[in-house]
C-alpha positions, 0 to 999 in steps of 0.5 A, spaced: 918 882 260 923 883 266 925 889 267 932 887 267 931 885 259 934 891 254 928 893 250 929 895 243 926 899 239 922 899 232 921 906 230 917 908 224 916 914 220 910 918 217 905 913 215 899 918 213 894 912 212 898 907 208 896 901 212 898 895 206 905 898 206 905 899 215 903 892 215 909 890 209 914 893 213 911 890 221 912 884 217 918 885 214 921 887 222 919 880 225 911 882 226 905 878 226 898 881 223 892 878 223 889 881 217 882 880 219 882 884 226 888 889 223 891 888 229 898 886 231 898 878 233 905 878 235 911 882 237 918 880 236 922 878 243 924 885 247 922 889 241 917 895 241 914 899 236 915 906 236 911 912 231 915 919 230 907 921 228 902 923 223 899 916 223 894 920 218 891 924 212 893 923 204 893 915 204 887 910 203 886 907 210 887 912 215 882 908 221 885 902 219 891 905 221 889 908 227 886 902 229 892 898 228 896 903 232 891 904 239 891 897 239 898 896 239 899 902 243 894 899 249 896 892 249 904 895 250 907 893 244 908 900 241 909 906 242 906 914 239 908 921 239 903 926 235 903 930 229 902 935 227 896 932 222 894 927 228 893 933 232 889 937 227 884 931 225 884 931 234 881 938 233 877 937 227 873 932 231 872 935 237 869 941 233 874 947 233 875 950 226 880 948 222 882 948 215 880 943 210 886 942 207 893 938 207 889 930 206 885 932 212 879 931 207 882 924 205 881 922 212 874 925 213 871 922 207 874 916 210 871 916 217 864 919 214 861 911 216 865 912 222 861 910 229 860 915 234 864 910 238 870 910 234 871 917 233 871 917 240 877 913 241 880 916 236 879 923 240 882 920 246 887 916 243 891 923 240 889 927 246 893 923 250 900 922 245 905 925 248 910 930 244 916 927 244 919 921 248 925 920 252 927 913 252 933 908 253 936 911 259 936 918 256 940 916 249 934 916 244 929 921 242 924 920 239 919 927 236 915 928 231 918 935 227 925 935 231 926 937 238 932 943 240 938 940 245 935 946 250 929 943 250 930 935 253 927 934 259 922 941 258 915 941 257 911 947 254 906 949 249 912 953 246 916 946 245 910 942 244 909 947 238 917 946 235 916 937 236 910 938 232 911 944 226 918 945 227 920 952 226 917 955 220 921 961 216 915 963 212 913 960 206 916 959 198 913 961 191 908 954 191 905 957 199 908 951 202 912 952 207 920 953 209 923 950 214 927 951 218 933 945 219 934 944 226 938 938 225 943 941 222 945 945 228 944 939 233 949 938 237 946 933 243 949 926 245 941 923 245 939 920 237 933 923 236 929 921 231 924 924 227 919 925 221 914 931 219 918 933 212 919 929 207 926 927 204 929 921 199 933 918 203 933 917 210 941 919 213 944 920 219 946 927 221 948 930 227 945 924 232 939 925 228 935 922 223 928 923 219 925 917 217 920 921 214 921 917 207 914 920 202 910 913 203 904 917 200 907 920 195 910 914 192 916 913 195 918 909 202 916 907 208 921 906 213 924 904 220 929 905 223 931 898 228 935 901 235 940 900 238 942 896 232 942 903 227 939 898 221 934 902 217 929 898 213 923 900 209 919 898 203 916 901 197 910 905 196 905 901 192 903 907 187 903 915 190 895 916 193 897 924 194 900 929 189 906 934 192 
């Protein structure tokens, strides 16, 4: 690709182990699949795929997922920032102590037959995920739970914190927790997309946009096409994990 050719960007939201409904909306974007290897064959000209996050936990083919997503990744058609659930798994493989909870164990269960080899690219590949992505010259950021205006250009583990969980403002009657709407207040000239929380409809607000659609709880997954602003999706085919 020139590097005087515009490169536009195909960003999709949490997909949580939902590979049969990743591989409807890639094709429903212009991508080729080869079913076989559960890689992506062909890419649209000048377009790369970008994930806000939370490629796992919950849904039915997390390794699926994950393969698809590090092989687009080192073949340069894609794009990946951590989230919070990606970022756990990372820790729980590694052999830190960590909570059982939140699909993780979906995921475990699932790669119970995983090789040694495998689990090792996996490791590497999450350790390696950026937390947030600046792109197209600075007009277009892309993290996973939500990114400050102050915070652009800046790294840290408090910021890294923040484009991973956002901010939490305790929890409600159910302990699930309350988060703090960062979007609301956002006032930045860059786009920043995002996910991590789940809404029914994916909406523009204040240059921001949260294409976290609920695909795991039978809802939607779903892409935004950039510079184009279009927003695409496709159903869940049944609802894998309980609210």
């Amino acid at each position: 690709m020139s590097s005087n050719t515009p490169v536009n960007f195909d960003i999709i939201g949490d997909v949580h182990g939902c590979l049969d409904e990743l591989i409807a909306l890639l094709k429903k974007l212009g991508y080729s699949i080869d079913l076989e290897k559960g890689v992506i064959s062909k890419a649209p000209p000048n377009r790369i795929l970008v994930f806000v996050g939370d490629l796992v936990d919950r849904g039915p083919d997390s390794p699926g997922v994950l393969r698809l997503v590090r092989e687009a990744v080192l073949q340069g058609k894609a794009l990946c920032v951590c989230g919070n659930h990606d970022d756990k798994l990372k820790r729980k493989l590694q052999g830190k102590d960590v909570q059982i909870t939140n699909g993780l164990e979906v995921t475990l269960d699932q790669l119970r037959e995983a090789s040694p080899e495998f689990l090792e690219q996996i490791i590497s590949f999450i350790d390696q995920l950026p937390y947030y992505l600046v792109l197209d010259q600075g007009r277009l950021i892309i993290c996973h739970a939500g990114i400050q205006k102050k915070y652009i250009g800046q790294y840290s583990p408090k910021i890294r914190a923040f484009c991973l969980y956002g901010r939490s403002l305790g929890t409600d009657e159910k302990g699930q927790p309350l988060r703090y709407n960062w979007a609301q207040d956002y006032e930045g000239e860059a786009l920043v997309v995002y996910g991590h929380t789940v809404v029914e409809e994916s909406v523009f607000l204040n240059n921001t946009l949260n294409l976290d659609t609920g695909c795991v709880f039978g809802g939607r997954l779903t892409a935004l096409r950039y510079p184009e602003r279009q927003i695409v999706s496709v159903p869940a085919n049944r609802l894998y994990y309980p609210e």
